[in-house]
C-alpha positions in Angstrom: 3.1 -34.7 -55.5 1.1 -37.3 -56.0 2.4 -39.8 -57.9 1.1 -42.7 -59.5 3.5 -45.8 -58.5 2.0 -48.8 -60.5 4.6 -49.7 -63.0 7.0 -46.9 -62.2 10.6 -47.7 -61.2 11.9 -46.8 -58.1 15.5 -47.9 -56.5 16.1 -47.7 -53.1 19.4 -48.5 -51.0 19.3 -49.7 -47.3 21.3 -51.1 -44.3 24.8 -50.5 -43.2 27.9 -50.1 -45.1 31.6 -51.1 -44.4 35.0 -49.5 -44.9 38.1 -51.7 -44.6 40.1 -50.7 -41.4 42.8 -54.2 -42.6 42.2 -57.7 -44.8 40.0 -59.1 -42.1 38.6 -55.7 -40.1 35.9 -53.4 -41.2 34.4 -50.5 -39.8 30.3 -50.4 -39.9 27.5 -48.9 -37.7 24.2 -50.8 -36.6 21.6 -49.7 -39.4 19.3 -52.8 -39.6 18.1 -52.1 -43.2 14.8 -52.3 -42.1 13.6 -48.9 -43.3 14.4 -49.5 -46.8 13.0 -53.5 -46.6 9.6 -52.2 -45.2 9.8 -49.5 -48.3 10.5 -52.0 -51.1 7.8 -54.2 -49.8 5.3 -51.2 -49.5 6.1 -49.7 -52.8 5.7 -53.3 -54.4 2.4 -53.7 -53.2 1.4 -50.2 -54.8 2.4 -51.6 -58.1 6.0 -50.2 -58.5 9.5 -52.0 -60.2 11.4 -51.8 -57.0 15.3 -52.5 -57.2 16.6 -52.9 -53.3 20.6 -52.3 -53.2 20.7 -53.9 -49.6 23.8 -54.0 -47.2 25.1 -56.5 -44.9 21.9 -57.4 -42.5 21.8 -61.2 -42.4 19.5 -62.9 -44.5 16.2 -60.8 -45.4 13.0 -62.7 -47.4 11.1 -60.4 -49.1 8.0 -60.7 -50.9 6.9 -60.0 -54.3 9.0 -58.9 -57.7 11.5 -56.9 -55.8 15.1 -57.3 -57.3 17.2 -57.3 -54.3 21.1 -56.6 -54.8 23.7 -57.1 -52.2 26.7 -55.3 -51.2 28.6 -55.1 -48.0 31.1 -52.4 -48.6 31.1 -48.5 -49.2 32.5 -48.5 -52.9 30.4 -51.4 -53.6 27.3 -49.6 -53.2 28.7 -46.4 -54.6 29.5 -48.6 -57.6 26.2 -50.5 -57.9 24.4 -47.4 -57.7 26.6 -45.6 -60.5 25.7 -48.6 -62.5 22.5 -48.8 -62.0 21.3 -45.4 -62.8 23.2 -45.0 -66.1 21.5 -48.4 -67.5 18.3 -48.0 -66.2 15.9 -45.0 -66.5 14.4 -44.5 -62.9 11.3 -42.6 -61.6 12.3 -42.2 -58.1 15.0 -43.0 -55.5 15.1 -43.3 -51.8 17.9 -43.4 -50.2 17.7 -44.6 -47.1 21.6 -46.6 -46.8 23.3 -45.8 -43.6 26.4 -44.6 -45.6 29.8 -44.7 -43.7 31.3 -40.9 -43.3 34.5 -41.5 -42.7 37.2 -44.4 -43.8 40.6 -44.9 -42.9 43.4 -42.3 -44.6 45.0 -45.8 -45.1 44.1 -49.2 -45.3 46.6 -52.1 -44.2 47.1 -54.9 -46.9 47.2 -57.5 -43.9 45.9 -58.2 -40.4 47.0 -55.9 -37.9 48.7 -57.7 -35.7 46.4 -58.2 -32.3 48.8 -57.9 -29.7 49.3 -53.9 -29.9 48.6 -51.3 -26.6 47.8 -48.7 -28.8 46.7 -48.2 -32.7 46.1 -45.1 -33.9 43.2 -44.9 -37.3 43.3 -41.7 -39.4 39.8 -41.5 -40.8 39.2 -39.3 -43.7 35.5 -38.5 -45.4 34.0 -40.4 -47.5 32.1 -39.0 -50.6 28.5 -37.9 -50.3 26.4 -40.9 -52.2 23.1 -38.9 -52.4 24.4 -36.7 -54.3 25.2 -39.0 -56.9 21.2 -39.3 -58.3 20.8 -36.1 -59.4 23.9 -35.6 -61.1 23.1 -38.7 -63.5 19.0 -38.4 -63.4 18.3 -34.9 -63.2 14.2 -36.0 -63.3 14.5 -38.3 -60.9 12.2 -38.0 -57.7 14.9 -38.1 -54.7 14.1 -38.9 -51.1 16.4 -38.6 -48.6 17.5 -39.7 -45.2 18.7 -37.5 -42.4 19.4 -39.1 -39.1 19.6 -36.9 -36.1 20.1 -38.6 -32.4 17.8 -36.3 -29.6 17.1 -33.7 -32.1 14.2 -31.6 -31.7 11.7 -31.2 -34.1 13.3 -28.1 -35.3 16.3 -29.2 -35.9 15.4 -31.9 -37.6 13.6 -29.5 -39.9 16.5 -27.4 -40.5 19.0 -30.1 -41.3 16.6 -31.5 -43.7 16.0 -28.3 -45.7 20.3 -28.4 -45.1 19.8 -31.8 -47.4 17.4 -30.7 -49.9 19.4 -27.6 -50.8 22.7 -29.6 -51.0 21.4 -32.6 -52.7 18.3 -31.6 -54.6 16.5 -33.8 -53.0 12.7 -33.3 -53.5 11.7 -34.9 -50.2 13.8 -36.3 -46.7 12.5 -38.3 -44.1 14.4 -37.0 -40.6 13.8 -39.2 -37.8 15.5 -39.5 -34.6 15.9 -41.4 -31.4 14.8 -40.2 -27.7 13.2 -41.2 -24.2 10.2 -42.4 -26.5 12.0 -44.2 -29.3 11.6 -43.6 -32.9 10.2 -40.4 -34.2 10.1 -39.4 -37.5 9.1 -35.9 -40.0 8.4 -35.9 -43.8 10.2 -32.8 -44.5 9.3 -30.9 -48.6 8.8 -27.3 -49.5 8.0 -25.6 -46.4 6.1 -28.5 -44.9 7.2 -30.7 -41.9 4.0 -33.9 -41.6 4.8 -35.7 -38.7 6.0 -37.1 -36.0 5.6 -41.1 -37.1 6.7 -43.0 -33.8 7.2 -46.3 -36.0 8.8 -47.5 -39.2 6.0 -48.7 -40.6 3.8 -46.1 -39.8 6.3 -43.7 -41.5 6.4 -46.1 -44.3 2.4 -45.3 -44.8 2.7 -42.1 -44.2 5.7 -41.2 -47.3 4.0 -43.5 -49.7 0.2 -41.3 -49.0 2.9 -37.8 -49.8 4.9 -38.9 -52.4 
């Protein structure tokens, strides 16, 4: 790979997303967005235009010309990102979002009412946002995410190439979570360069192999 970053363009979504469960109730998951930050700022620093779609993590200060973007909500990203690549030519995307896979079959127009002993939520998938990249920048250098709790190093391997053949994706970072914490595998081709038992060493490691 290779690639020279100064003055390329490069989008990259992090944090959580929500889907509505009611006018006041959301569904979400505990992705702290930190991934993607530490990637904006990283990629920055190497010289790259770097466009951060960010979800709902609190307030984040980053550094440098980074254009930051907010959403909170599934369709909003889905949206923002639609947008975004059909205005803007980019060189290379990681998506490293913690995309909700399911939503409710049906979303109440009001509050559920509180005081009920049992409610019962259909949940249906959502749609697959990685794949969205490729279908509108067939050029576009993809990096994936693929999030595995206690998975072996195998596995991890397997459900990555699972990703890659599915999305086109031309690289996806698999990490997981055990007795050790973190651990993470840059996973292209027939390679697997890892394990990175921090973000930020991760971080250093993609931006030496992309």
């Amino acid at each position: 790979m290779g690639i020279n970053l100064k003055g390329k363009k490069v989008i990259i979504t992090a944090g959580p997303t929500w889907v509505k469960i009611d006018s006041v109730r959301v569904i979400s998951n505990i992705a702290s967005g930190e991934t993607g930050i530490l990637l904006a700022e990283k990629l920055n620093k190497l010289g790259a235009k770097v466009t951060l779609l960010l979800g709902p993590v609190g307030r984040a200060v980053l550094g440098g010309r980074i254009k930051v973007v907010n959403f909170k909500f599934f369709e909003d990203l889905r949206s923002l990102l639609i947008k975004e690549l059909r205005l803007k030519e980019y060189d290379m995307a990681m998506h490293s979002a913690a995309v909700s896979d399911y939503r409710p079959a049906v979303v109440a127009p009001k509050k559920i009412n509180s005081g009920l002993k049992n409610l019962k939520i259909n949940l249906r998938p959502t749609l697959k946002i990685i794949d969205i990249f490729k279908k509108i920048q067939p050029d576009i250098f993809l990096v994936g995410f693929k999030f595995e709790p206690n998975a072996s190093r195998l596995r991890l391997f397997k459900e990555s190439q699972k990703q890659i053949a599915v999305s086109g994706a031309d690289l996806v970072v698999a990490n997981t979570t055990a007795a050790k914490g973190y651990a993470a595998y840059l996973v292209y081709g027939n390679n697997c360069r890892g394990p990175f038992f921090t973000k930020a060493a991760m971080v250093t490691g993609l931006s030496r192999v992309i």
